[in-house]
GUVOVEX-927575 format. One record per residue (C-alpha): residue in three letters; x, y negated, z. Coordinates in Angstrom, 3 decimals. Layout:
N
 residuo        x        y        z
     Ala        X        Y        Z
...
END
This chain:
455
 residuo        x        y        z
     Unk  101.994    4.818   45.834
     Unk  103.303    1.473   44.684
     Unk  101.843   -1.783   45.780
     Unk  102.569   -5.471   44.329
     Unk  101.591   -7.667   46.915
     Unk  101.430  -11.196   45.379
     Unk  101.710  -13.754   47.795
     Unk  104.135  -13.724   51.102
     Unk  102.266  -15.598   53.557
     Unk  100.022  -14.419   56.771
     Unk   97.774  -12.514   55.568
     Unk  100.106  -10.688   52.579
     Unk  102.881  -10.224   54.907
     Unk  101.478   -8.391   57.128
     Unk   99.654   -6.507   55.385
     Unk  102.493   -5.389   52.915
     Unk  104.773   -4.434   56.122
     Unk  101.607   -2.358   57.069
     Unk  101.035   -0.789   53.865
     Unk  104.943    0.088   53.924
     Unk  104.500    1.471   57.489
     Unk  101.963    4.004   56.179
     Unk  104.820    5.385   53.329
     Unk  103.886    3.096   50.351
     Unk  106.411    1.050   48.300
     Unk  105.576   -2.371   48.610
     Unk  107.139   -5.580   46.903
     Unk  106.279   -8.757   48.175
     Unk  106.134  -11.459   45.724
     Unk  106.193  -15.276   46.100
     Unk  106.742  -18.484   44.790
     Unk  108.267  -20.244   47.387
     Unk  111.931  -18.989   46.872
     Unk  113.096  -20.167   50.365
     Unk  110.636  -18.410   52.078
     Unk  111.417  -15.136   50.264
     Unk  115.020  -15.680   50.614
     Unk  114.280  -16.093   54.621
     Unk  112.557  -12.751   54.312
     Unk  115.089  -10.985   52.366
     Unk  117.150  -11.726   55.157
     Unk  114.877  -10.691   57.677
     Unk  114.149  -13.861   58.807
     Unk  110.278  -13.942   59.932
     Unk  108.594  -17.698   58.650
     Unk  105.828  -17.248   60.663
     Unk  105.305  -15.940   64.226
     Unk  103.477  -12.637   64.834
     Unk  104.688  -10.149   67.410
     Unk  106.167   -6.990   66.578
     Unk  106.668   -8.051   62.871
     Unk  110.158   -8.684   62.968
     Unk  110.909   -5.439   64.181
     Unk  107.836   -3.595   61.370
     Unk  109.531   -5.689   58.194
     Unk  113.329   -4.793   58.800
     Unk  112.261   -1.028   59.519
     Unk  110.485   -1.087   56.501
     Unk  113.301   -2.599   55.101
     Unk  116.446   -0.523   56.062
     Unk  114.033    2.869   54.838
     Unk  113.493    1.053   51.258
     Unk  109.920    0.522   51.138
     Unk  109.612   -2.584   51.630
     Unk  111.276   -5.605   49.636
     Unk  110.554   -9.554   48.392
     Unk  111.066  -11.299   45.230
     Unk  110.061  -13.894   43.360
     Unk  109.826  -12.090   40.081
     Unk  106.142  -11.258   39.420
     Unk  107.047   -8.791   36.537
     Unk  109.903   -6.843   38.472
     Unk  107.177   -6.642   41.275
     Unk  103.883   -5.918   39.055
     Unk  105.670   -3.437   37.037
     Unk  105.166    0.238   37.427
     Unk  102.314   -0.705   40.299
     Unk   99.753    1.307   40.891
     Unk   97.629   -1.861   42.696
     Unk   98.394   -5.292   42.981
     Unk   96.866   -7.494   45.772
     Unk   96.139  -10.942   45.759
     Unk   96.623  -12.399   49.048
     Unk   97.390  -16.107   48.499
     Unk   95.841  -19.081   50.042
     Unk   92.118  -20.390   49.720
     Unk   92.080  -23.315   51.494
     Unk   88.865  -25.317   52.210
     Unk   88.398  -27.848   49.351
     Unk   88.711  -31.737   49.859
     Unk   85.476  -33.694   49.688
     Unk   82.903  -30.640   49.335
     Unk   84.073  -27.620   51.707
     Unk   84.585  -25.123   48.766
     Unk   87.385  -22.420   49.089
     Unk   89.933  -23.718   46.560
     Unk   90.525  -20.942   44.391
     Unk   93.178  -22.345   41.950
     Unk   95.922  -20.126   43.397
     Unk   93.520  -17.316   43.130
     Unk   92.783  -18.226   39.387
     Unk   95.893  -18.780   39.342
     Unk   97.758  -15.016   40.475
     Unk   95.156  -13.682   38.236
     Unk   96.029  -15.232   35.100
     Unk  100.069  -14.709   35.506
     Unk   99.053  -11.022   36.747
     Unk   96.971  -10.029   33.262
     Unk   99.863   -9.784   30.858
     Unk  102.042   -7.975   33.204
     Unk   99.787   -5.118   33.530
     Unk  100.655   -1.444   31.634
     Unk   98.613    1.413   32.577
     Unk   95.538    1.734   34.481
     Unk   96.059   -1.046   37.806
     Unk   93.779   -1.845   40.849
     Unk   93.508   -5.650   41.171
     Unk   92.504   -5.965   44.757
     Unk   91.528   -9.023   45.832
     Unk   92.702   -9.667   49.692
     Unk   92.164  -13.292   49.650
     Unk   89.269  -14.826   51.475
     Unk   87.098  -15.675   48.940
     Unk   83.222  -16.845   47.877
     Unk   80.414  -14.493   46.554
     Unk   81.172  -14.018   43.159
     Unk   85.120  -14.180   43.109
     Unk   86.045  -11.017   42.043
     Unk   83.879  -11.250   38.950
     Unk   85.587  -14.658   37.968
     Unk   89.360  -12.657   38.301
     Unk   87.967   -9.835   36.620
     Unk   87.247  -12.544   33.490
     Unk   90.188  -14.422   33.782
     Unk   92.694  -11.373   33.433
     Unk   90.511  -10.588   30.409
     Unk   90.739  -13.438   28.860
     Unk   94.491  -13.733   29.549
     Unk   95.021  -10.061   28.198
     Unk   94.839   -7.845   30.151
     Unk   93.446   -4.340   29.598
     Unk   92.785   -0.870   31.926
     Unk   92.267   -2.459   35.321
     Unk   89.661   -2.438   37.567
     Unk   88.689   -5.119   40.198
     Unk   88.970   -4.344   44.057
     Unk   87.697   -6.768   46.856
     Unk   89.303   -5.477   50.023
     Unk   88.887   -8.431   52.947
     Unk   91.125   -8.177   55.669
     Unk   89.710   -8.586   59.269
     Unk   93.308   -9.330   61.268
     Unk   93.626  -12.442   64.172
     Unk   96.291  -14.036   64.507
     Unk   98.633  -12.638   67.504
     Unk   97.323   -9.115   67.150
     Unk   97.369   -8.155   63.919
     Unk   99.682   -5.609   63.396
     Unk   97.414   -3.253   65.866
     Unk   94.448   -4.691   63.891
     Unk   95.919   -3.229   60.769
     Unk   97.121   -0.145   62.310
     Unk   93.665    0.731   63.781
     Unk   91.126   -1.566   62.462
     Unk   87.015   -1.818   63.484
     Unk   86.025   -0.658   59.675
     Unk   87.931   -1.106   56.290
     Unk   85.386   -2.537   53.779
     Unk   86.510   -2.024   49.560
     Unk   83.775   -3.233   47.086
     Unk   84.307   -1.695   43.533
     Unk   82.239   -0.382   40.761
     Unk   85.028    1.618   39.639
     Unk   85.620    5.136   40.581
     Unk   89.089    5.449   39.541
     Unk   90.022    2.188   41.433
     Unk   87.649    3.865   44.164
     Unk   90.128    7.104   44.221
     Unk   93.029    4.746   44.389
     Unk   92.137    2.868   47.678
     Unk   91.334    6.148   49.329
     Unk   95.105    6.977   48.905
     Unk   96.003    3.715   50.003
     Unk   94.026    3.891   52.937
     Unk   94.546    7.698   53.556
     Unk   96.506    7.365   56.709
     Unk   93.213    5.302   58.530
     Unk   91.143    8.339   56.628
     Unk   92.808   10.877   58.806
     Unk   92.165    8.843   62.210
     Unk   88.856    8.755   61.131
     Unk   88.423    5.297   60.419
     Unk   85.266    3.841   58.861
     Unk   84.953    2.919   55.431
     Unk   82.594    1.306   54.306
     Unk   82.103    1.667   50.261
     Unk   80.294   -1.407   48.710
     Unk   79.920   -3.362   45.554
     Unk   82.202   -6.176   45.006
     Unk   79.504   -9.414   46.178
     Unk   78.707   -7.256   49.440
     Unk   82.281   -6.906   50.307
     Unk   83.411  -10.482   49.982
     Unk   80.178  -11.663   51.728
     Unk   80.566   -9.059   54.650
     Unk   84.224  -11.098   55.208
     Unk   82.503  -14.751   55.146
     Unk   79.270  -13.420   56.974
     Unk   81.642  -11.616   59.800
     Unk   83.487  -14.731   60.805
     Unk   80.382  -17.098   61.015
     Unk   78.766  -14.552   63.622
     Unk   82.073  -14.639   65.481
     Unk   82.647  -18.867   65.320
     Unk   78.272  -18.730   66.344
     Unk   79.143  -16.535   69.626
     Unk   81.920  -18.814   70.285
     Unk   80.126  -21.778   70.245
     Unk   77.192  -20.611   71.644
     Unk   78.926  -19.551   74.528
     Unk   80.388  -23.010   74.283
     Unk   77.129  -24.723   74.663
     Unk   75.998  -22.353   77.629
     Unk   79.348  -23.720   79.413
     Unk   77.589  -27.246   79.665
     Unk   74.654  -26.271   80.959
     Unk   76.137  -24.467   83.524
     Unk   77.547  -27.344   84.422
     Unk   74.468  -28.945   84.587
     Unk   72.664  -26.580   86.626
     Unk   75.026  -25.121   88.726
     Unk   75.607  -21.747   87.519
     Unk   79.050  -19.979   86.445
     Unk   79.562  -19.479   82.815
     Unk   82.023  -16.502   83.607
     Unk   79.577  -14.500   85.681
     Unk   76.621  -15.714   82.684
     Unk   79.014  -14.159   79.866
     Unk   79.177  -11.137   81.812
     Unk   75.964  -10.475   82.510
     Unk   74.734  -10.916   79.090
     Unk   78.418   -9.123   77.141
     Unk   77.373   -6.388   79.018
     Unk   74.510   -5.465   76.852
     Unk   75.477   -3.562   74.584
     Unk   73.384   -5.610   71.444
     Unk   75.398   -8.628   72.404
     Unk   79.392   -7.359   73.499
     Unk   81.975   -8.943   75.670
     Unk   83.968  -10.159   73.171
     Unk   83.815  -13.525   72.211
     Unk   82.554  -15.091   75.090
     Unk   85.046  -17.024   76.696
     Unk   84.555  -20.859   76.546
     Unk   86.769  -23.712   75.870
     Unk   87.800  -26.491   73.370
     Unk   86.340  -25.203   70.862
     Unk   87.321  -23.009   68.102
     Unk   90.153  -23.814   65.029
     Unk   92.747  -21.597   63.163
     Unk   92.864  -20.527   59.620
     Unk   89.905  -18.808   59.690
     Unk   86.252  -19.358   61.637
     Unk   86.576  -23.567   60.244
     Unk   87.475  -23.006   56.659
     Unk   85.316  -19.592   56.196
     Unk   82.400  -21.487   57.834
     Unk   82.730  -24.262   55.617
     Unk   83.164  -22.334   52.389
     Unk   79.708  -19.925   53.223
     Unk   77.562  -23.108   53.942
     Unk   78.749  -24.221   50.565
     Unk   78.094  -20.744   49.051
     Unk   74.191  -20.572   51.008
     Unk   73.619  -23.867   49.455
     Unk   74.286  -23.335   46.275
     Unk   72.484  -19.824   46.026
     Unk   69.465  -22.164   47.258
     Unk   69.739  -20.140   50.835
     Unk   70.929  -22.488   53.489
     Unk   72.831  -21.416   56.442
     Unk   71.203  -23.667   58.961
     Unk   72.621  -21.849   62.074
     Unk   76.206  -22.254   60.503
     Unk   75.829  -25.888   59.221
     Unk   75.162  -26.806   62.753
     Unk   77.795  -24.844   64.505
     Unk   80.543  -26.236   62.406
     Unk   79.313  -29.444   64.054
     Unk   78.605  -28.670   67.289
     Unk   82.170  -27.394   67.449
     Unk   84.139  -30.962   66.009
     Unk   81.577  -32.460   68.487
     Unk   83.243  -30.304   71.379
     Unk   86.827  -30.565   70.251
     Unk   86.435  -34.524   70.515
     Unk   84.717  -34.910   73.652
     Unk   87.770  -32.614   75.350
     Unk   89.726  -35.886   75.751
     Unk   86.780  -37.722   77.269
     Unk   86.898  -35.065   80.493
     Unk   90.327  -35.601   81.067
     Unk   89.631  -38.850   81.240
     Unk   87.274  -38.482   83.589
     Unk   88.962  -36.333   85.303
     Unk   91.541  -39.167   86.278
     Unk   88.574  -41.704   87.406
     Unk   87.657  -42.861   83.959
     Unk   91.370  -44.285   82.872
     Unk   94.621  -43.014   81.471
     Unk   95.961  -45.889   80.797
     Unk   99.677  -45.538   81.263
     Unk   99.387  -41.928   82.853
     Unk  101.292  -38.955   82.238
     Unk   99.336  -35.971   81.294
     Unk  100.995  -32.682   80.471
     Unk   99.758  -30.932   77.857
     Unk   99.976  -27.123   77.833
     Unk   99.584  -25.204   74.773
     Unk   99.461  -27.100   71.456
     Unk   98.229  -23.837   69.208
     Unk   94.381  -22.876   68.208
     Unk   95.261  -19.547   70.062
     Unk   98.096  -17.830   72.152
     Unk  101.034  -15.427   70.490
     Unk  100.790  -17.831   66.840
     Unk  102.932  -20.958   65.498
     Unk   99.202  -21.958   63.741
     Unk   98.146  -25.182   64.279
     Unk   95.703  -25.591   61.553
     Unk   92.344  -27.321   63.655
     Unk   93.396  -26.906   66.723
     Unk   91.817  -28.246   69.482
     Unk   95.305  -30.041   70.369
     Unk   95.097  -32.075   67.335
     Unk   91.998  -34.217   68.812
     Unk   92.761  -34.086   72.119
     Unk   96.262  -35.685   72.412
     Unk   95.810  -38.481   69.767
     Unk   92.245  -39.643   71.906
     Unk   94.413  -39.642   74.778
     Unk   97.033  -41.606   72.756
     Unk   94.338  -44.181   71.862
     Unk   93.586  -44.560   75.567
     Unk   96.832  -45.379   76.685
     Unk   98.247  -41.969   78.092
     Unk  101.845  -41.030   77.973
     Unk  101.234  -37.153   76.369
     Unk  103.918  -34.677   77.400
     Unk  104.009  -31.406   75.744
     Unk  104.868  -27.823   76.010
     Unk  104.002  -24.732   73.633
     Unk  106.247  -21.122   73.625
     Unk  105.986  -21.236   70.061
     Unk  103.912  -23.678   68.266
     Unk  106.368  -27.234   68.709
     Unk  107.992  -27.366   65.407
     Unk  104.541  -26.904   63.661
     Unk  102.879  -29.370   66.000
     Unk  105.974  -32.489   65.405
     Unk  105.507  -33.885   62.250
     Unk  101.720  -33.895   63.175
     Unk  101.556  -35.149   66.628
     Unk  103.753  -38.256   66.398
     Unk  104.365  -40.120   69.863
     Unk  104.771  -36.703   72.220
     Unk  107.388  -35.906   74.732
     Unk  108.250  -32.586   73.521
     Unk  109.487  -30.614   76.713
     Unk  111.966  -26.972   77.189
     Unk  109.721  -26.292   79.338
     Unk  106.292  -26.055   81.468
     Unk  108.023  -27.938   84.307
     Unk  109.466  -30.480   82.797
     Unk  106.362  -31.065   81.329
     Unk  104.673  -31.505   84.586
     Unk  107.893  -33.391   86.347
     Unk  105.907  -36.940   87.035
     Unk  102.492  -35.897   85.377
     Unk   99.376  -37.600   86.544
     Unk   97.661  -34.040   85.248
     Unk   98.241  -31.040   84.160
     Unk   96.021  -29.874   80.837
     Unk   96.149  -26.081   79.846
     Unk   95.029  -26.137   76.119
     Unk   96.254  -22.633   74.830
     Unk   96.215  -19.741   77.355
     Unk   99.537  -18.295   76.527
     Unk  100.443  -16.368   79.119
     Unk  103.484  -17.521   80.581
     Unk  100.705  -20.693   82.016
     Unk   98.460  -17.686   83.411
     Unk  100.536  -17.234   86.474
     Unk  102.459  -20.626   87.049
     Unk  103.504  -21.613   90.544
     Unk  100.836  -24.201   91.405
     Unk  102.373  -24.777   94.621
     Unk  105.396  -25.818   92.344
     Unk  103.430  -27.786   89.772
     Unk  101.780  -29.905   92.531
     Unk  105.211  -31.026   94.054
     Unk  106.971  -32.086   90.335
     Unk  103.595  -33.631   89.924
     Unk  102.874  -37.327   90.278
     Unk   98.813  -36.847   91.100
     Unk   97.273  -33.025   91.612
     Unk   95.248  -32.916   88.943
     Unk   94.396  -29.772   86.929
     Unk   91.882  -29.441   83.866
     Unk   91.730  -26.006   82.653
     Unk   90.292  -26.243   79.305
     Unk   90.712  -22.145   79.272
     Unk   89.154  -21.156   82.549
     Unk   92.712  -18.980   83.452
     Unk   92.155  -20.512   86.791
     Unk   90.279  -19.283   89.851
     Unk   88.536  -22.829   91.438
     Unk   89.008  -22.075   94.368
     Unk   92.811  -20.278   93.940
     Unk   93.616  -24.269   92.331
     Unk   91.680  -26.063   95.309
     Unk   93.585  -24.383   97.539
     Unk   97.293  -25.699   96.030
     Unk   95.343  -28.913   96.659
     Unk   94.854  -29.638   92.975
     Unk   91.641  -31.609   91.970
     Unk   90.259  -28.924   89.347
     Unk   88.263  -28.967   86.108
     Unk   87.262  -26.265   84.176
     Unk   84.343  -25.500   81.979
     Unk   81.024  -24.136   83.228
     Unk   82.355  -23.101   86.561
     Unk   81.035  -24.739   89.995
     Unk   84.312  -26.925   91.169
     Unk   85.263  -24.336   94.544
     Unk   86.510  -25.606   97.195
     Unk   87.347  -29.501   97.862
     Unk   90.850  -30.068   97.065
     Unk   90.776  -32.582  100.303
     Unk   89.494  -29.734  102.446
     Unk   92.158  -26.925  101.384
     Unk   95.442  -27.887  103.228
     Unk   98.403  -26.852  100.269
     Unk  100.600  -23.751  100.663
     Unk  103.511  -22.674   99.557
     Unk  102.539  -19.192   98.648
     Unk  102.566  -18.871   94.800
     Unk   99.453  -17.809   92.939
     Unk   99.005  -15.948   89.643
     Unk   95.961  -17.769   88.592
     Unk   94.760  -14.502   86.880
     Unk   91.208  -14.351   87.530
     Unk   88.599  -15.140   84.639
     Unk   86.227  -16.309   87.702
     Unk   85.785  -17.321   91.056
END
């Protein structure tokens, strides 16, 4: 089986490393020479773990290759997969589909022989038909149309490909039908489900998928706060209710809010697509703003976490991307935090394992630290942002002697309250009672791993 995957980025990167892992000859093909030149040298330009080691095996057994020659890489393919950006439009909140449009109408007169056009990119109801056109119109002939969504998260998904929830493929077509069962053969044989649709069901299952995941989020979100108002523990609350089974665990974790490349820009672009149809998403519309709401007022509890002024405090900042084990920094949380903190007079120190260079050119201002504890050497507080896991199990005891003031907000909840009151750290978190008095709990010198997801 031989695959054309057009477009090098996240999602077709991985995915064409995958493919190649399950025996199929893939070619990668991009525009941006300098990125496929870092590839053919094995040279990963984006951060996911164990892809390194997946593309140069791949590699070195000759299924896997990158170009930027679209014929050399359509030619003699038996399906071609768009996976190119579709970035939220300015202005209106539409998916921007021009490099979609675009692939399509360079792909049409490459195309000899029956080909599968799968469509990989995130895309609006109705997509698949416009390619379908636009190849027609540009000339081509014997293909059939594919929509084939991918369902991978950032920092895990190589094991996402490898054994996914479901693989959906909508298609009319029985041939192309035949030739995503091969593709797909390996996940047939571990018994995998696969779900067979028409090409609108497919790409709405993708859209309507990551909504219900960005709603638990921010519901979950919202029950923080009134924990916090009431007294009760959000931890023990998402427990109780993940444990039915109608609901899940998953999901259910509070903090800043949500961001990435996905749950804000798919969100966006299925509120636009409700609207249009004349079927508003309600429930989505307001989620999209409860969750800027929460991602601004983050800097307002760190103020007032340091008596209502930062003015000319050091805060150390840990964790700059929207999750752990990615570079991604697109809507993170980060990015309205430190510039409110900025505006308020705070000296912003900052750490992240892997995210710095994408965070620079669009966090002007920082201290950009080696280092967790030089981020925290003179800090008035210390702000976990991202819960990589190197800041699960810092040495508080540590962190509270390079710091200036022991102050702790945990905008992740890696923290036990109590475990942080007893360092002697005055501790924040969301929608947890506070624990023990950091005046009442003398500090020790005994480290702690700070890997409890309650009190």
């Amino acid at each position: 089986m031989r695959i054309a995957m057009v477009g090098a980025g996240y999602v077709g990167l991985v995915s064409g490393a995958c493919f190649s892992e399950f025996g199929a000859d893939v070619v990668c093909v991009d525009t941006d020479a300098a990125r496929i030149a870092r590839l053919q040298a094995a040279d990963m330009p984006i951060f996911e773990p164990g892809l390194p080691e997946l593309v140069r095996n791949n590699m070195a057994a000759g299924r896997l290759s990158f170009t930027t020659d679209l014929a050399a890489a359509v030619n003699g393919a038996d399906a071609v997969f768009i996976a190119v950006g579709t970035p939220s439009r300015r202005g209106d909140g539409h998916a921007d589909l021009s490099y979609v449009e675009a692939a399509a109408s360079q792909i049409a007169p490459l195309l000899k022989g029956f080909t599968v056009i799968v469509n990989k990119s995130t895309v609006p109801v109705g997509t698949g038909r416009r390619v379908a056109e636009i190849i027609t119109a540009a000339g081509g002939r014997d293909f059939a149309m594919v929509s084939n969504p991918e369902f991978l998260r950032e920092g895990s998904a190589i094991g996402d490909f490898m054994r996914p929830d479901r693989i959906i493929i909508g298609s009319d077509d029985d041939r192309a039908r035949a030739v995503m069962r091969e593709i797909y053969r390996p996940l047939f044989l571990r018994e995998t489900p696969i779900l067979f649709t028409d090409l609108e069901t497919a790409e709405l299952a993708k859209y309507a998928a990551n909504a219900f995941l960005a709603l638990k989020i921010t519901f979950i979100n919202e029950i923080a706060d009134l924990c916090e108002k009431v007294g009760a523990d959000v931890q023990d609350v998402a427990r109780g209710i993940g444990l039915d089974g109608r609901i899940g665990a998953k999901f259910l974790h509070p903090g800043p809010g949500f961001g990435g490349s996905c749950f804000p820009k798919d969100s966006r672009a299925v509120v636009r697509t409700a609207s249009d149809a004349g079927a508003p998403l309600r429930l989505v519309e307001t989620l999209l703003q409860v969750n800027e709401q929460r991602k601004q007022a983050m800097a307002g509890r760190i103020i007032a976490a340091l008596g209502g002024t930062v003015r000319d405090r050091r805060i150390a900042i840990l964790g700059l991307t929207f999750k752990p084990n990615t570079d991604d920094m697109r809507e993170a949380p980060s990015l309205h935090i430190i510039p409110a903190l900025q505006a308020a007079g705070a000296h912003v120190c900052a750490y992240d394992p892997e995210g710095m260079d994408e965070a620079r050119p669009l966090l002007p201002g920082v201290q950009w630290c080696t280092d967790s504890w030089q981020a925290l050497t003179g800090a008035d507080a210390l702000v976990i942002v991202t819960e990589w896991n190197e800041f699960r199990g810092l040495d508080l005891a540590r962190a509270r002697r390079l710091m200036r003031q022991p102050v702790l907000i945990d905008l992740r909840n890696i923290y036990s309250p109590a475990d942080a009151a007893q360092q002697g750290f005055r501790y924040t978190s969301l929608g947890r009672p506070p624990g023990i008095p950091a005046a009442e709990a003398p500090p020790t010198d005994t480290p702690t791993t700070g890997d409890h997801p309650s009190s």
